[in-house]
C-alpha positions in Angstrom: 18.5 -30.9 16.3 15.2 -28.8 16.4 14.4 -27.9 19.8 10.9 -29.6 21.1 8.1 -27.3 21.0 5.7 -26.7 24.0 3.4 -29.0 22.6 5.8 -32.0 22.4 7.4 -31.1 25.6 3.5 -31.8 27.0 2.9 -34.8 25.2 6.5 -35.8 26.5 5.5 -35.4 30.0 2.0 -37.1 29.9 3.4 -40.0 28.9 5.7 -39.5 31.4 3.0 -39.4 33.7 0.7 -42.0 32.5 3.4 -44.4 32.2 5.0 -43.9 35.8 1.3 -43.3 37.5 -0.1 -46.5 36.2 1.8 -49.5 37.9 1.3 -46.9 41.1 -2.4 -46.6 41.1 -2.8 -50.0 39.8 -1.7 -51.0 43.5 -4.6 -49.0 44.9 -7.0 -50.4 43.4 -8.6 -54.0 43.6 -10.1 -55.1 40.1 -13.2 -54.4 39.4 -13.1 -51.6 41.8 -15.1 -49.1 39.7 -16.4 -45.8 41.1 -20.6 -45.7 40.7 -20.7 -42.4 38.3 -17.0 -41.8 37.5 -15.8 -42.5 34.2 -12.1 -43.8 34.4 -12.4 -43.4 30.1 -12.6 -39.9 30.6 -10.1 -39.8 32.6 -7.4 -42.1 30.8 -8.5 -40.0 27.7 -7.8 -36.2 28.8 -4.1 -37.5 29.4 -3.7 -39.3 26.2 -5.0 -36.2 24.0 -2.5 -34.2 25.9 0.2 -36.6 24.2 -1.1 -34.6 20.9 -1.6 -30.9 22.2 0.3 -28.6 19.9 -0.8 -25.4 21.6 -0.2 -26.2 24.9 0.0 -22.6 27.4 3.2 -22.6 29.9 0.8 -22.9 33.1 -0.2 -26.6 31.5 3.2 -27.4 31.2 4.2 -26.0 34.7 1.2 -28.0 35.6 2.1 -31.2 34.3 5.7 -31.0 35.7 3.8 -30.3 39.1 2.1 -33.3 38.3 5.0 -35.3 37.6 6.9 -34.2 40.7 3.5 -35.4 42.7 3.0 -39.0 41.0 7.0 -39.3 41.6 6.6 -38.8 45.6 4.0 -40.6 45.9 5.1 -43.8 43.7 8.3 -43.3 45.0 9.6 -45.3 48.2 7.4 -48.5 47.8 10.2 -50.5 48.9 10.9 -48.6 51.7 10.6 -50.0 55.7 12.2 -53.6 54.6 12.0 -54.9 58.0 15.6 -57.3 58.8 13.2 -60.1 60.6 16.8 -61.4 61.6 17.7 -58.8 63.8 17.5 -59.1 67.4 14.8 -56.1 68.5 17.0 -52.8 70.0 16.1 -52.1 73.6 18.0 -48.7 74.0 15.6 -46.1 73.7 17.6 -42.3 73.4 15.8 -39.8 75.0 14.0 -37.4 73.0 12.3 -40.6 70.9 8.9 -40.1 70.0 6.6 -41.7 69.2 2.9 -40.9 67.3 -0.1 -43.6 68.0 -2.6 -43.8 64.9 -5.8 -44.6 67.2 -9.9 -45.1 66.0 -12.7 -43.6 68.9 -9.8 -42.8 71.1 -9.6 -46.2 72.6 -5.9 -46.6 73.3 -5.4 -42.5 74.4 -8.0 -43.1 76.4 -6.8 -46.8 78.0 -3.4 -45.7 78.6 -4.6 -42.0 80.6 -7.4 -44.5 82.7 -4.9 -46.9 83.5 -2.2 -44.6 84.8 0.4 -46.1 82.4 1.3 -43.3 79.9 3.1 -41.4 83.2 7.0 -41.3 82.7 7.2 -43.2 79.6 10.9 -43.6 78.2 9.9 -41.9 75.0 7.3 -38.9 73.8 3.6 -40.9 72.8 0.9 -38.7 71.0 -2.3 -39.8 69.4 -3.8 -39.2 66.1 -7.2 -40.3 65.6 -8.2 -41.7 62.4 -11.4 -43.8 61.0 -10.9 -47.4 59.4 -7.6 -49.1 58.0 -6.8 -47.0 54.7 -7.2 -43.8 56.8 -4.2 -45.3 58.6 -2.2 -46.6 56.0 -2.3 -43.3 54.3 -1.1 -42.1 57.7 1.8 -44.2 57.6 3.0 -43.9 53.8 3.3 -39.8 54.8 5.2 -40.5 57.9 2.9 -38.7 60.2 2.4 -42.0 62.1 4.1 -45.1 63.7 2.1 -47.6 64.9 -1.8 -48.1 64.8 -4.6 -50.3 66.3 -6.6 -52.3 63.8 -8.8 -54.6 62.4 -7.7 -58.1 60.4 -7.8 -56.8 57.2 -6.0 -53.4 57.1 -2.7 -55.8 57.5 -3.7 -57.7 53.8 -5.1 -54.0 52.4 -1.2 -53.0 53.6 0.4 -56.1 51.5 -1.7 -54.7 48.5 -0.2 -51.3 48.3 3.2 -53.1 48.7 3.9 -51.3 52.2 5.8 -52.6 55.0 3.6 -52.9 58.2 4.4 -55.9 60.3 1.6 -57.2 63.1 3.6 -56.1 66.4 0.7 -57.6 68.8 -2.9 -59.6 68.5 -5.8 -58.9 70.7 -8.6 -61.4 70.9 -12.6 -60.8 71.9 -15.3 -62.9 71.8 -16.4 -64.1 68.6 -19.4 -61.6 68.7 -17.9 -58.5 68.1 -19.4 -56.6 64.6 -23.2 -57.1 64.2 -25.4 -56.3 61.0 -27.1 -53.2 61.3 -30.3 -52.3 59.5 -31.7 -49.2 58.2 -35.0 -48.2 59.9 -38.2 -49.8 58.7 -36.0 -52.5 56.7 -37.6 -55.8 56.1 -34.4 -57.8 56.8 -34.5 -60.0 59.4 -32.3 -63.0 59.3 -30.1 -64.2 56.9 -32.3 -65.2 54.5 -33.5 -61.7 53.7 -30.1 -60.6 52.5 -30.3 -61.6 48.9 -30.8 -58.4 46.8 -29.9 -55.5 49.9 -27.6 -53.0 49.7 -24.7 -53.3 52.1 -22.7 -50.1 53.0 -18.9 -51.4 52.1 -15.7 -50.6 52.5 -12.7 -52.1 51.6 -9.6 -52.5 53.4 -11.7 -52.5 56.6 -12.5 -55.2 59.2 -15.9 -54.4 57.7 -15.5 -55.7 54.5 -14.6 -59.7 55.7 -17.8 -59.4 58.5 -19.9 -58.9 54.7 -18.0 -61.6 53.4 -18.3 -63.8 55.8 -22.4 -63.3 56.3 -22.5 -63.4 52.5 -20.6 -66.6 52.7 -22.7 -67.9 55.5 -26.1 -67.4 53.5 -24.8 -69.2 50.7 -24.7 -65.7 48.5 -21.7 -64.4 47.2 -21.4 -60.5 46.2 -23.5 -60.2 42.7 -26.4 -61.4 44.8 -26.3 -58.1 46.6 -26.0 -54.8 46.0 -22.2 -53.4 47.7 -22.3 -49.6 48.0 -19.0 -48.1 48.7 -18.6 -45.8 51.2 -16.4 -44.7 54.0 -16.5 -46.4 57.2 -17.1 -43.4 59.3 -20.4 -42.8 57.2 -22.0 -46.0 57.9 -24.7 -45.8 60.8 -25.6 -42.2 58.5 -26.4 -43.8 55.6 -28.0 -46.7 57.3 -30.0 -43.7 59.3 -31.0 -42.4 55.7 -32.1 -45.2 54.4 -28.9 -45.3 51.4 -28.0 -48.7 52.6 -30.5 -51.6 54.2 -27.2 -53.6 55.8 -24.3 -52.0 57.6 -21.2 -54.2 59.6 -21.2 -52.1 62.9 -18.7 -52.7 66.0 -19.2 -51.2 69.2 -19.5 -48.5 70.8 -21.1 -47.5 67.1 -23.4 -50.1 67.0 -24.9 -48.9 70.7 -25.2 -45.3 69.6 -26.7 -46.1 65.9 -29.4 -48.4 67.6 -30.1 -45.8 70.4 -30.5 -42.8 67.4 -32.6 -44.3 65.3 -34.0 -47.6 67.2 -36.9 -45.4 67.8 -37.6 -45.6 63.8 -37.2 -49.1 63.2 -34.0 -49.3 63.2 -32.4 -53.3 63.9 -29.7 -55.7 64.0 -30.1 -58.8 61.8 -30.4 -62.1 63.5 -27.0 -63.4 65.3 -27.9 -66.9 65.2 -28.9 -67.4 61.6 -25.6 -65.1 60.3 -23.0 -67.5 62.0 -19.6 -66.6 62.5 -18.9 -63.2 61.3 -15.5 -62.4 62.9 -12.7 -63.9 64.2 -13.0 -61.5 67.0 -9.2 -60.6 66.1 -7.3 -57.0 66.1 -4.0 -56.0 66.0 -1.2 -53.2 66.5 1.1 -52.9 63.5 3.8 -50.9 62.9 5.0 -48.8 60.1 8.4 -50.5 58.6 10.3 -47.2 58.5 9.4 -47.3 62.6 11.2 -50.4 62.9 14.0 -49.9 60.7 14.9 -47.3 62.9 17.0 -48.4 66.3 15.1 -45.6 68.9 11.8 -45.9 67.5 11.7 -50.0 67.6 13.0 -50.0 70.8 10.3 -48.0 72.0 7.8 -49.9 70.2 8.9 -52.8 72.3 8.8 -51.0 74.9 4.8 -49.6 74.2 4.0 -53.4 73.5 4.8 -54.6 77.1 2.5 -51.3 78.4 -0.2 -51.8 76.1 -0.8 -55.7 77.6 -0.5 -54.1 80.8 -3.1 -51.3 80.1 -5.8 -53.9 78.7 -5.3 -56.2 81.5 -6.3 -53.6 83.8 -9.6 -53.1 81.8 -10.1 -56.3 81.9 -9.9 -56.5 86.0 -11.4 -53.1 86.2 -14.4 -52.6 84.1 -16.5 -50.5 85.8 -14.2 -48.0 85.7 -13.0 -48.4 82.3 -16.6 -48.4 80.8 -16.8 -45.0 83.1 -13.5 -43.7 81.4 -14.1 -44.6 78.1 -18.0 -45.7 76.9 -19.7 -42.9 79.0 -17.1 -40.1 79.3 -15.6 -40.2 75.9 -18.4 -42.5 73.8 -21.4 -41.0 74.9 -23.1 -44.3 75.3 -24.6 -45.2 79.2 -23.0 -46.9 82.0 -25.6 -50.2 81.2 -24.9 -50.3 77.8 -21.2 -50.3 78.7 -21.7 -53.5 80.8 -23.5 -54.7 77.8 -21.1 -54.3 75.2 -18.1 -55.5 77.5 -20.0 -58.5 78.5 -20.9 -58.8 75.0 -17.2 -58.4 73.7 -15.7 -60.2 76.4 -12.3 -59.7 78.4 -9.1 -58.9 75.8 -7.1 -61.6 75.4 -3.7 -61.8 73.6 -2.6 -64.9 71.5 0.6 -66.0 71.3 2.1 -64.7 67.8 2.2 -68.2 66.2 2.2 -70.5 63.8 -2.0 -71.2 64.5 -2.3 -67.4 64.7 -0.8 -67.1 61.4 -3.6 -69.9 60.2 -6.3 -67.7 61.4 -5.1 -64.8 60.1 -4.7 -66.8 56.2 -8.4 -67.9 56.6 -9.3 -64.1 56.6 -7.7 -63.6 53.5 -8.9 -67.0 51.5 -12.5 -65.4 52.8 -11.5 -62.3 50.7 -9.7 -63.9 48.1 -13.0 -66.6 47.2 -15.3 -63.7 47.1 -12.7 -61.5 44.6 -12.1 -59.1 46.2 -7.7 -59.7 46.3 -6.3 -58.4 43.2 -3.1 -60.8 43.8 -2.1 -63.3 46.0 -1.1 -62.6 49.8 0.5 -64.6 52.4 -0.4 -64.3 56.3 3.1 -65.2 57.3 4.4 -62.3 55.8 2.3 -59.9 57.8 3.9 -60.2 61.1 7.2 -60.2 63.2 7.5 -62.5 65.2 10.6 -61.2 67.3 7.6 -59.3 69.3 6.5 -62.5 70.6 8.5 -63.2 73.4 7.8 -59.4 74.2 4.0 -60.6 74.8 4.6 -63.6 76.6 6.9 -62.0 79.1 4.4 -58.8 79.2 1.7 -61.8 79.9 3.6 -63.6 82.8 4.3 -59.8 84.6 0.8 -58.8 84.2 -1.5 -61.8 84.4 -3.1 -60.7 80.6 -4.6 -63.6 79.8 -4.3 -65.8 76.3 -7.9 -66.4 75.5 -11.0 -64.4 75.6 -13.1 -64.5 79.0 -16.5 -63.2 80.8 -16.6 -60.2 81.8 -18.6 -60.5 85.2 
């Protein structure tokens, strides 16, 4: 037997590549999910005529097996953090456990410090702090993270990409929690002016079902406007520049976009004639591998009972939360904190339930009528519901509440 030259040794490991890399990517990507000015041809082609390179250098083949060893981490472990549902939770928590918080606008850091309930915790907490769902999901399939504060669709985004990361905890605000932001000068006022704008999008965000569900509302669906793709944390800029007429903004962002460039012309599209835009619903999930381990899901459980506790004392202590957290760390004023909490509501947290499940599959038939799921997903698969008599009991110590009230 000759030995293979470099050139078939390339062509070898490009098909390699190709061939383990495609079912991967395929999983990050919805269909129809194009890039504006990125030719995927070009792409797909440069590895197919390196099949056929004859006079390939040693650095392209030391690159490709770089390559290879990259595509192979990365692909690899998809079917780790199966989470045994049937398992009683641990409640032994061995010291030296830690554990690392993947927060957004240092809310939870922030409510745990205010509230007094991060002192002498059974187990090491740090923060990181990330922007939007993907952001945290890339967090967790490194391992630099174990459990994370959300939105309502990061959780179907994470049953996408085929990774374990089971809803731990529900939090419920009002019903009026995103508005529509418009770019200053923008002739879009209600509803009825959305036909034909461009909306900053992203997907795997919260974002993306509050455009869905105005879409919806308006009786348009997504070729009757104009979805520009863009990450969250660049979407009261490009509203500011004029790139995008529509944004979904949640607060504090919304205050502080409106207070930078309200002066301009900048707006919020009419409540009343959008509808319902959110389910006013969040969540903490947790990274599988987290839960599969003994320590780390015991203090999970643990962090559960303390986070109920921490809201609740927002909730009967909002001046000085809105001190804590919308002036000191949000840069938005004490009146405008008032605002948005009264706007917002107390937190609530619903019972992790059958009619929570419901909800939750409503979110993802509003993605999955607009196209935007690649295959199908099931809401009952994206929690565990051995954290619920965690809440309930974390309810009864600390009077946290099961529905959203008035902040007064």
């Amino acid at each position: 037997m000759q030995p293979l030259g470099t050139g078939e040794i390339v062509g070898t490991l490009a098909h390699v590549i190709e061939s383990t890399a495609s079912p991967c990517l395929d999983r990050f990507h919805h269909r129809d999910s194009v890039t504006p000015g990125f030719d995927n041809t070009e792409a797909s082609n440069t590895v197919r005529n390196s099949r056929n390179a004859r006079s390939a250098t040693l650095p392209i083949l030391s690159a490709l097996i770089a390559i290879l060893a990259l595509v192979l981490t990365a692909c690899g472990g998809s079917d780790d953090g199966d989470v045994d549902l049937s398992k009683d939770l641990p409640t032994e928590i061995p010291a030296g456990t830690k554990i690392v918080f993947a927060d957004q606008q240092n809310k939870y850091q922030t409510l745990l410090a205010a509230s007094g309930l991060e002192k002498d915790l059974p187990y090491k907490l740090s923060y990181a702090n990330f922007t939007g769902g993907p952001a945290v999901l890339e967090a967790f399939r490194a391992g630099t993270a174990d459990v994370a504060g959300v939105g309502d669709v990061p959780p179907i985004h994470a049953q996408l990409t085929d990774q374990k990361v089971p809803i731990i905890l529900a939090l419920q605000n009002s019903l009026t929690t995103y508005g529509l932001a418009t770019a200053p000068g923008s002739n879009v006022k209600t509803a009825a002016d959305l036909r034909g704008k461009k909306f900053a999008y992203a997907e795997g965000t919260a974002q993306q079902a509050v455009v869905l569900r105005a879409l919806a509302n308006a009786g348009l669906t997504v070729k009757d406007v104009q979805l520009v793709k863009i990450k969250l944390a660049e979407f009261s800029d490009a509203l500011g520049a004029k790139q995008v007429d529509v944004a979904p903004l949640n607060e504090p962002r919304l205050t502080r976009y409106l207070r930078d460039f309200g002066r301009d012309g900048a707006s919020t599209v009419d409540t009343a004639s959008l509808g319902r835009i959110s389910e006013g619903l969040s969540y903490v999930y947790a990274r599988g591998e987290s839960l599969t381990d003994p320590a780390k899901a015991a203090a999970l459980r643990h962090l559960e009972g303390v986070l109920i506790k921490a809201y609740q004392w927002a909730n009967t202590h909002p001046a000085e939360w809105i001190d804590k957290y919308y002036v000191k760390n949000q840069n938005v004023t004490a009146d405008d904190g008032w605002r948005i909490l009264r706007s917002t509501g107390t937190i609530a947290f619903p019972p992790l339930d059958d009619a929570l499940i419901t909800r939750q599959q409503a979110t993802i038939d509003v993605l999955d009528k607009a196209g935007q799921l690649p295959k199908k997903v099931r809401a009952a698969d994206d929690f565990d519901l051995r954290f619920a008599p965690v809440i309930e009991e974390a309810k009864k110590e600390s009077g946290a509440p099961s529905e959203s009230g008035v902040i007064r």
